[in-house]
VOTI-93154 format. One record per residue (C-alpha): x, y, z; residue number from 1; residue in one letter. Coordinates in steps of 0.001 Angstrom, whole numbers. Layout:
BEGIN
        c1        c2        c3   pos   code
         X         Y         Z   NUM      A
...
# end
This chain:
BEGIN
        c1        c2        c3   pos   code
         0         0         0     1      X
      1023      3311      -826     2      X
      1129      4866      2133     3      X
      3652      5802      5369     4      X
      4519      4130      8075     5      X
      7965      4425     10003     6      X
      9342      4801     13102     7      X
      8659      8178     15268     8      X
     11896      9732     16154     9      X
     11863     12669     18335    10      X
     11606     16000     16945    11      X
     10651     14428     13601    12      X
      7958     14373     11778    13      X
      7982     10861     10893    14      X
      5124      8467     11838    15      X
      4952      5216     14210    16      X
      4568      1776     14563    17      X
      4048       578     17276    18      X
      5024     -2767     19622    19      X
      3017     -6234     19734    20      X
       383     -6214     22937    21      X
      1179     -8795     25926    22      X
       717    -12169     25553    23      X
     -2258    -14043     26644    24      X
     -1036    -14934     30470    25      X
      -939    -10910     31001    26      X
     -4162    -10844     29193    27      X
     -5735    -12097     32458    28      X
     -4476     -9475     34880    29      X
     -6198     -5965     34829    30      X
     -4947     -3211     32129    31      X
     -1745     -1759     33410    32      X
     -1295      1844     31577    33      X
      1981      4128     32154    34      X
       692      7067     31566    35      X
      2935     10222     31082    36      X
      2072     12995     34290    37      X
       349     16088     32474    38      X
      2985     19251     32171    39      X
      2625     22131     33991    40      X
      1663     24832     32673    41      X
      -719     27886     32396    42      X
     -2354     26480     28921    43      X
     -2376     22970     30677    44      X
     -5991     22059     30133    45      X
     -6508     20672     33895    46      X
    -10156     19313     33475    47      X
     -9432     17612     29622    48      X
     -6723     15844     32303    49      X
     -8882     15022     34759    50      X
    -11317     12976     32246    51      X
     -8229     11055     30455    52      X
     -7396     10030     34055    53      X
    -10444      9144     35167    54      X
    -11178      7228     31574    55      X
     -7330      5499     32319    56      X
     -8144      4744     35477    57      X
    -11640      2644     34397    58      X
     -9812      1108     31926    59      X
     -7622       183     34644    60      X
     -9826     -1810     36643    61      X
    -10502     -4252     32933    62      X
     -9024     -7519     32360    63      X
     -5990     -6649     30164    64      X
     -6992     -7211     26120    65      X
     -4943     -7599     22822    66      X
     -6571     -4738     20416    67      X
     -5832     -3888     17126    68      X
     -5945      -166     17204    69      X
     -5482      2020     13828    70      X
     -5316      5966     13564    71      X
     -5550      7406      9872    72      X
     -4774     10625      9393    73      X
     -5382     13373      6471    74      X
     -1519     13882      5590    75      X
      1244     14724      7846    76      X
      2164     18123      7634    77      X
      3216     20415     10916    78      X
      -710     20970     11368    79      X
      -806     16873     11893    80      X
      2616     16365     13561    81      X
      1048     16548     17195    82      X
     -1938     14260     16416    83      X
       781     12037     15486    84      X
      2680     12577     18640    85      X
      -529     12584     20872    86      X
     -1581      9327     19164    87      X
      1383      7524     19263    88      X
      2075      7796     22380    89      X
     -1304      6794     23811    90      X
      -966      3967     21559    91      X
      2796      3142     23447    92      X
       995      3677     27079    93      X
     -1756      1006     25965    94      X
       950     -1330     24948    95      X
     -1385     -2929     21985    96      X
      -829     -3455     18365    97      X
     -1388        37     16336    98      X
      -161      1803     13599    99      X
      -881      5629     12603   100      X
     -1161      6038      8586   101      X
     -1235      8886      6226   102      X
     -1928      9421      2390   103      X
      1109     10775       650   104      X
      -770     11367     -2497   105      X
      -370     14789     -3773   106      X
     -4306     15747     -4676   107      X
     -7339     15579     -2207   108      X
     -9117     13382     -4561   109      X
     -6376     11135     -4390   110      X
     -5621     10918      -535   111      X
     -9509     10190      -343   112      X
     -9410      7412     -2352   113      X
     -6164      6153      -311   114      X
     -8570      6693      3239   115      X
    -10900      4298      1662   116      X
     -8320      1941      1092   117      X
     -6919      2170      4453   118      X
    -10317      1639      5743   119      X
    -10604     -1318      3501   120      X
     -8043     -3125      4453   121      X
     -8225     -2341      8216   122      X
    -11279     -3617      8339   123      X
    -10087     -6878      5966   124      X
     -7217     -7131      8474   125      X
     -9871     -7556     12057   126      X
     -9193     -4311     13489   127      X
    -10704     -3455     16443   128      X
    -11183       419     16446   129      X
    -10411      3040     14061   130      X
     -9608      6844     14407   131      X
     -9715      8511     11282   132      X
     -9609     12552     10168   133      X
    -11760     12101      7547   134      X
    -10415     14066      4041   135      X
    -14387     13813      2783   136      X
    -17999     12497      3098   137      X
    -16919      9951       263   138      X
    -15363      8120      3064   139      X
    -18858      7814      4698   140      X
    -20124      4858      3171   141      X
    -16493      2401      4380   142      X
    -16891      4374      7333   143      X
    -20750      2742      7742   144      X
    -19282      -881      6566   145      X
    -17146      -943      9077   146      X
    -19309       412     12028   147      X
    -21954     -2576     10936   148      X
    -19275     -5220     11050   149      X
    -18411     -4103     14967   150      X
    -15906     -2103     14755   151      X
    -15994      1270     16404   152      X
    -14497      4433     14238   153      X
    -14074      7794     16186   154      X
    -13769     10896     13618   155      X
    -11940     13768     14772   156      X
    -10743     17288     14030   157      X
    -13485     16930     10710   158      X
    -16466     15655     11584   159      X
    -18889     13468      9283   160      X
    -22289     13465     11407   161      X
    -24378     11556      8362   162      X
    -21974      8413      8628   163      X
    -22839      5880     11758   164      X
    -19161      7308     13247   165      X
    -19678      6980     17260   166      X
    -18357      9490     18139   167      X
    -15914     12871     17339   168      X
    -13526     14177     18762   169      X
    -11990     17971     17584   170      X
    -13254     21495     17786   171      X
    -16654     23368     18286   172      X
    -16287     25238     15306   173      X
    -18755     27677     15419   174      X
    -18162     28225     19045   175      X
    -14391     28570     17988   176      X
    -15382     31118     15240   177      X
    -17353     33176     18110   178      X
    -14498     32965     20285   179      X
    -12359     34171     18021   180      X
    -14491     37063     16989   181      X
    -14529     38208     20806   182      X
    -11056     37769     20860   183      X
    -10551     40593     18163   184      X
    -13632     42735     19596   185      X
    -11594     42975     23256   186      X
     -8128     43526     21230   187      X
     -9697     46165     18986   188      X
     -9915     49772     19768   189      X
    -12174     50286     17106   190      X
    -16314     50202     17781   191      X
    -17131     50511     14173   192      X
    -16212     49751     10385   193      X
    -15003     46489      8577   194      X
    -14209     43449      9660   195      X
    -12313     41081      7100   196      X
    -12767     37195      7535   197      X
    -10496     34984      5566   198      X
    -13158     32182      6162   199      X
    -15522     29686      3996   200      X
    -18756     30986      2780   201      X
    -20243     27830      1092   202      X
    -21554     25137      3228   203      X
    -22615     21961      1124   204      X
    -18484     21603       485   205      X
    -17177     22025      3720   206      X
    -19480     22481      6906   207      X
    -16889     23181      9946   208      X
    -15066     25832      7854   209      X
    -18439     26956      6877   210      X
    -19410     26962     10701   211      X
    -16502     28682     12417   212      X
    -16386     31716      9421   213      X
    -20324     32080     10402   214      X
    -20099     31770     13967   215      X
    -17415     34464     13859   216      X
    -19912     36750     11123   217      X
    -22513     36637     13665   218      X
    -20680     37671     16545   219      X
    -19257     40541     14926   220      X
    -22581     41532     12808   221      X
    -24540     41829     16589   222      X
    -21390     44732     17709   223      X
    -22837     46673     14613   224      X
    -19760     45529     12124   225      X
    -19798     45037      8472   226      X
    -18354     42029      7498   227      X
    -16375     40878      4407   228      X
    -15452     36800      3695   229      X
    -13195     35815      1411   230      X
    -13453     32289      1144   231      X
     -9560     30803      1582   232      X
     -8086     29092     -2105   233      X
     -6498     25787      -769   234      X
     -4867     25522     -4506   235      X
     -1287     25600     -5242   236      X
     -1644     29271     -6487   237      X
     -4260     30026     -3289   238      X
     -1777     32377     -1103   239      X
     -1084     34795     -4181   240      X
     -4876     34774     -4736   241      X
     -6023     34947     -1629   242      X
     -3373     37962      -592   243      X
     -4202     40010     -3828   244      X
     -8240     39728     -3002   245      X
     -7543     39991       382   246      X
     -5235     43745      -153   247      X
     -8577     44657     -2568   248      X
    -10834     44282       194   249      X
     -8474     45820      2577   250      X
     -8219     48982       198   251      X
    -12174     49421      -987   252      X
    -13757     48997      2098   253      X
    -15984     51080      3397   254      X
    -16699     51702      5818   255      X
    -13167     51628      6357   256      X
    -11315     47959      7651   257      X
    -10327     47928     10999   258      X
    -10133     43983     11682   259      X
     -8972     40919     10540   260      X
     -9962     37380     11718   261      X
     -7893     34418      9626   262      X
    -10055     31682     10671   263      X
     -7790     28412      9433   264      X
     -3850     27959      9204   265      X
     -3168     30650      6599   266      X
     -4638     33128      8754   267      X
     -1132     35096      7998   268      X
     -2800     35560      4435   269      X
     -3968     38313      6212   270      X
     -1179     39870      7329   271      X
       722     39303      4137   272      X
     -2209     41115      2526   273      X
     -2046     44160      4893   274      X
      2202     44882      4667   275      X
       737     44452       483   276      X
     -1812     47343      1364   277      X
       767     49160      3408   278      X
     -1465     48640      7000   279      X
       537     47855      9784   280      X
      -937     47241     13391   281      X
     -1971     50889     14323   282      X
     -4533     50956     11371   283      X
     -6023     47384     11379   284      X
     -6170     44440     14426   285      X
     -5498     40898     13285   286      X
     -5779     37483     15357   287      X
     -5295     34159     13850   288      X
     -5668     30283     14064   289      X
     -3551     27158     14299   290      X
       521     28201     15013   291      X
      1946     28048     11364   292      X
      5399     29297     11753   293      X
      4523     32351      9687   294      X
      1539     33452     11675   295      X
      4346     32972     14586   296      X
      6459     35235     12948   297      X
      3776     38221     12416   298      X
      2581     37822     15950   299      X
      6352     38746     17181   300      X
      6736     41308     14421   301      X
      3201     42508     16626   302      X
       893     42460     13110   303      X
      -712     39355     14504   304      X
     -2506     40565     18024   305      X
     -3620     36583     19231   306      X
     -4133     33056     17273   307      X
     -6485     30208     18338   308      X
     -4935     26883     18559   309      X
     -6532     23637     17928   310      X
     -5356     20802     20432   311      X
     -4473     18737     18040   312      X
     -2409     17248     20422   313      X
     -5420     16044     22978   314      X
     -6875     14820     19175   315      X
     -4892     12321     19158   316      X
     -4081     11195     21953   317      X
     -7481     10473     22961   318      X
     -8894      8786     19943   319      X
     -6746      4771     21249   320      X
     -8270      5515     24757   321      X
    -11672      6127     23620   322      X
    -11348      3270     20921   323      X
    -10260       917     23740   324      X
    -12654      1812     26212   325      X
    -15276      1588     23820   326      X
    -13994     -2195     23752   327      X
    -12973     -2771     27126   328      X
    -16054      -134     29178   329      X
    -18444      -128     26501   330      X
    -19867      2513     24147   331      X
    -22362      3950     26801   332      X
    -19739      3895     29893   333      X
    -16791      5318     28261   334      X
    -19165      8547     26935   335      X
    -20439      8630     30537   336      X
    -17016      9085     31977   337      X
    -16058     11696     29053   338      X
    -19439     13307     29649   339      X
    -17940     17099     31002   340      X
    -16917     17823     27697   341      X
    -19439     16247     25514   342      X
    -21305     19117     23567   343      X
    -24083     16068     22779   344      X
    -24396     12508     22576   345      X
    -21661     12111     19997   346      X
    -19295     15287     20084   347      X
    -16627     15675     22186   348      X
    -14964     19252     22208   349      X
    -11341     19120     22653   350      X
    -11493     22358     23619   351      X
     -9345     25782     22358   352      X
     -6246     27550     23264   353      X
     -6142     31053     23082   354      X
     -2364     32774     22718   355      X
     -1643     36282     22602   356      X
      1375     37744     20979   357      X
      2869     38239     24646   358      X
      2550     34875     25731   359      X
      4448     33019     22883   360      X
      7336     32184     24885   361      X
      5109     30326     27567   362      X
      2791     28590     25009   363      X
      6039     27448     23282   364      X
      7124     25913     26317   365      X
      4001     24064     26718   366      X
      4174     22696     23142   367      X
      7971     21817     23896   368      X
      6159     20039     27152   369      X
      3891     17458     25070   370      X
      6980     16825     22440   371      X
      5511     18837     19911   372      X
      7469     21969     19968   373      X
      9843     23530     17270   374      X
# end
């Protein structure tokens, strides 16, 4: 199969494989899990802690089993490096068979069709749970097969809500779109004018984009603000379109622009855009999501006020201990113990950090904490 699989080396970005489970005499003592002490830190999510503990420790008190545990991811790119990390090493703690796969595959079309594959032959090959970021709703239909011959599948940071997936684990994306439209009304000065969203306006193609760029419209819409989207090019020439529509907006609007919310990882589109319209920080305020170097780098040059970050991280590292206690609890236990941050009966919200430009060096420390720094 054409896709990757190698050994996790750290500060790579490589992916893992990981050891054979215990053999069947230490299948008959209770799960023993070794698992790594949370870091401290201000951004340390305490209570997303306390639930993986408590989950651990039910798991715990189970006879130990031998599961076959696959994550599949979209690609691996520094957006997916810590769901690789988090994954892999919750795979390691649970000491079972697992493997965490990504298309290489250059085109989206063509690392959907390789997800289907994967899927395929995961579910040829017995396994007992998958994880998988799904690329597209074409993956809906394996995802079903698979659900109907036992075996659980978890979706996370992209959701697909009209496949029989159990459960998902990611972001609230339209509560993460109003979050980060407060986030720029408490940073701004200004009480009136344009707000520029680099965002997704079209939502039959792509419903959490759609979702955040609308839940951050609506919050800004209610303070009296007129709102602009530009709906973010994902092509290979998508930066130099996006920048030269996003300067055109910057320059025509009127009322004037005073804001900027880049609501995936190219938010420093934006910020390109405004050096191209000659803005700099005193004219417009800009926050951000994800930590793409080069939104890193305009939020120490001080363009970039505050980004939202994804926990990836917490992606996928819970995704093997919810597959396994869906095995070893049960579907209806193991949602009762992650039940403080259940949103419903089948979305779990990972949850949001919010970074300002002065707090880099601390949330950089935090990353460097989990293994995912750098």
């Amino acid at each position: 199969m054409n896709f990757k699989v190698s050994m996790l080396a750290s500060g790579t970005t490589l992916l893992l494989l990981g050891t054979l489970a215990c053999g069947s005499k230490e299948e008959e003592a209770n799960k023993v899990i070794d698992r790594a002490a949370a870091p401290e830190s201000p951004f340390t999510p305490t209570d997303l802690e306390n639930t993986i503990d408590d989950l651990v420790d039910a798991i715990s008190k189970t006879k130990a089993k031998s599961l076959q545990l696959g994550v599949v991811l979209k690609t691996l790119n520094a957006y997916w490096e810590p769901v690789n990390v988090g994954a892999s090493r919750a795979l390691s703690e649970l000491d079972v068979p697992q493997e965490v796969v990504a298309p290489t595959e250059d085109t989206e079309e063509e690392r959907t069709a390789r997800q289907i594959k994967i899927l395929k032959a995961q579910q040829d090959e017995g396994y007992d749970g998958i994880g998988i970021a799904p690329m597209a709703s074409d993956l809906n239909e394996e995802i079903d097969k698979a659900v109907e011959a036992g075996i659980p599948v978890v979706t996370m940071d992209s959701d697909l809500p009209d496949s029989k997936r159990q459960m998902y684990i990611g972001t609230m994306n339209k509560e993460a779109g109003e979050t980060a439209a407060n986030t720029l009304l408490d940073l701004m000065k200004a009480k009136e004018g344009t707000v520029i969203l680099l965002g997704h306006d079209q939502k039959d193609d792509w419903p959490d984009g759609y979702n955040r760029t609308m839940g951050a419209k609506d919050v800004l819409k209610d303070a009296g603000f007129a709102v602009v989207i530009r709906r973010s090019t994902w092509t290979d020439t998508g930066e130099a379109e996006d920048v030269a529509s996003l300067k055109q907006s910057l320059l025509e609007a009127d009322p004037p622009a005073v804001g900027m919310i880049g609501l995936f990882s190219n938010a420093y589109r934006n910020a390109m855009a405004a050096e191209e319209a000659e803005m700099t920080a005193a004219d417009l305020t800009l926050v951000a999501f994800d930590f793409d170097p080069k939104t890193l780098e305009y939020m120490e040059s001080g363009l970039i006020k505050a980004t939202h970050v994804q926990r990836q991280y917490y992606m996928g590292y819970l995704i093997p201990y919810v597959l396994y206690g869906f095995d070893a609890l049960g579907v209806k236990k193991t949602k009762s113990i992650l039940d403080a941050h259940m949103v419903d009966g089948e979305r779990f919200n990972a949850g949001l950090d919010v970074v300002k430009a002065t707090q880099i060096e601390d949330y950089n420390d935090f990353l460097d904490s989990l293994g995912i720094g750098g």
